[in-house]
N, C-alpha and C positions, 0 to 999 in steps of 0.2 A: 832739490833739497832731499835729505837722508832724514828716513825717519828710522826709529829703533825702539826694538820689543824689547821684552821680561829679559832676554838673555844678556843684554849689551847692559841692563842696568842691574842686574844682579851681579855682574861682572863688576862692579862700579860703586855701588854701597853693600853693607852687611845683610839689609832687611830682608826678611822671607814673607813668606803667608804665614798667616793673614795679617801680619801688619806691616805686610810692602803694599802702599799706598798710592805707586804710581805705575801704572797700565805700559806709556807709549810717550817715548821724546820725540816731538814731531820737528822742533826746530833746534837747531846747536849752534852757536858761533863760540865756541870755545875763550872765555874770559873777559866774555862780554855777557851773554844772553841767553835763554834757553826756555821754549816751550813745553809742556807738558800736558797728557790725559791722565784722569779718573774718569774710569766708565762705574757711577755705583749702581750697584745691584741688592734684588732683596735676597738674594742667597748670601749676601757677607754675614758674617758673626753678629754686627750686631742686630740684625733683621731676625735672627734667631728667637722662634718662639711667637712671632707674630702674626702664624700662620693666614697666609695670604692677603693682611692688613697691612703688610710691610710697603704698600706703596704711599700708603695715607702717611705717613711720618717723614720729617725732614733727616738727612746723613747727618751726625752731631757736629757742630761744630769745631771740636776737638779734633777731629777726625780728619775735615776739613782741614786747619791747620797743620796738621802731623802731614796731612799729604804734600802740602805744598814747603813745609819745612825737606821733607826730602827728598824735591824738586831742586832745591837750593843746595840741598846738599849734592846733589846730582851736576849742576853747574860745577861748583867748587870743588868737587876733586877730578870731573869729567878726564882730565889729563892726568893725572898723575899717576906715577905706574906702580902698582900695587898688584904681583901677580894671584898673592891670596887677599881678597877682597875680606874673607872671613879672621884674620892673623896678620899681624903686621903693625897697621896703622887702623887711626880710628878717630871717628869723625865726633865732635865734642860741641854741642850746642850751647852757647853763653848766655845769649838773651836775646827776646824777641819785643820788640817796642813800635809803639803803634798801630793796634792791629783793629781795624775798620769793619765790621761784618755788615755786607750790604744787600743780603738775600738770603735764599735758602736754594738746595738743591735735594731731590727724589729720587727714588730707584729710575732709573730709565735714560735718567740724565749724566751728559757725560762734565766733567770739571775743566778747565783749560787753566790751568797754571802760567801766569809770564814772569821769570824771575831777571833779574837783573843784577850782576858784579856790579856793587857801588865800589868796594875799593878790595883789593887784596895784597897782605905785605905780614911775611915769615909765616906762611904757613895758618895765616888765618882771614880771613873772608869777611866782610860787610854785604849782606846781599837785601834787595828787597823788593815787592811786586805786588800782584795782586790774581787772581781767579775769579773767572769767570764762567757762566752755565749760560747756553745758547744766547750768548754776547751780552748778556745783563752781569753787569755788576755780581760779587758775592763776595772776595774778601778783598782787604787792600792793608798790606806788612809795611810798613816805614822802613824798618829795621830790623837784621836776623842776623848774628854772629855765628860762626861755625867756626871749630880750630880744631885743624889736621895735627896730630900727634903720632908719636912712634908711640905701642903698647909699654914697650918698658919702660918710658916716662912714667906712667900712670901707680900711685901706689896699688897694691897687694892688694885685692876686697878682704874687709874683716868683716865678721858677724858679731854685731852689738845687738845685744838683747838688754833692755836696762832690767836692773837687779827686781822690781818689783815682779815684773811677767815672768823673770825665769823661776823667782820664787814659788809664782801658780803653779808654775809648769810642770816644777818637779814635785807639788804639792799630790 
C-alpha cells in the first residue's frame, strides 16, 4: 500500500498553510475509499498565544471538520487531471449533514480520517465517514456534497458593501 505526503496532495486540492488540514493519505482505492492523517500540534495558529498551555485545550471542532471535509475532497478529485491544481477547476462544498462529534482530540494526537464515495455522477460527489484519534471514536459525516466545476462557470466576485457601512466609511 502507497502512502503520500504534502506533495501529492497539494498537487490535488488548492489548500496551503495553515489551512491545509491534512498531513498524509495512507490508503487510496480511487472512487471508492481513502484514508487520511492530522498529526495536530501546539505550534498551529490556533494554539497561538497559549504559551506552553496549548496541550490542556481540545483541536476546535471546526477544525476537525474542515480537516476531514478535505479529506473528502481529496477522494473526489484524487483522479482528475488538473495540471494547475491552483487555476482551472474548483472544488465547491454544498452541504454537509449529519455530523456526530464523539470525542475530543490534543496536540500530540494524530486524527485518521476514513471517507467513503457514496455516489458520484457529472462532476459532483456524495461522500461520507467518520475520524478517529487512537481508535476511539471522534466524528461521524452522514453526508458531504462537493461539486467539481470549471472556474469560468463561476460568476465574477463583486464587493457589496450595503449603503449604511459605506456611509461610516466614507464619513
Amino acid at each position: 500500500m502507497s502512502t503520500y505526503g504534502l506533495e501529492r496532495i497539494s498537487r490535488t486540492i488548492p489548500h496551503r498553510t495553515p489551512i491545509l488540514l491534512v498531513d498524509r493519505v495512507t490508503e487510496v482505492v480511487a472512487g471508492e475509499r481513502m484514508t487520511t492523517r492530522k498529526a495536530v500540534s501546539a505550534n498551529e495558529p490556533v494554539y497561538a498565544g497559549f504559551a506552553g498551555e496549548a496541550g490542556d485545550y481540545s483541536y476546535p471542532i471546526p477544525l476537525v471538520i474542515e480537516s476531514w471535509a478535505q479529506s473528502a475532497v481529496l477522494l473526489a478529485v484524487w483522479e482528475c487531471p488538473n495540471p494547475d491544481v491552483l487555476a482551472g477547476k474548483v472544488e465547491l462544498a454544498g452541504s454537509i449533514k449529519e455530523i456526530a462529534v464523539e470525542g475530543q482530540v490534543f496536540p500530540g494526537q494524530v486524527i485518521e480520517h476514513h471517507v467513503q464515495l457514496v455516489k458520484s455522477l457529472d462532476g459532483t460527489a456524495i461522500l461520507a465517514g467518520e475520524s478517529r484519534v487512537e481508535g476511539a471514536p471522534l466524528l461521524r459525516v452522514g453526508s458531504f456534497v462537493v461539486a467539481l466545476r470549471d472556474v469560468t462557470e463561476l460568476p465574477a466576485p463583486t464587493l457589496s458593501i450595503p449603503a449604511p457601512a459605506l456611509a461610516g466609511a466614507l464619513a
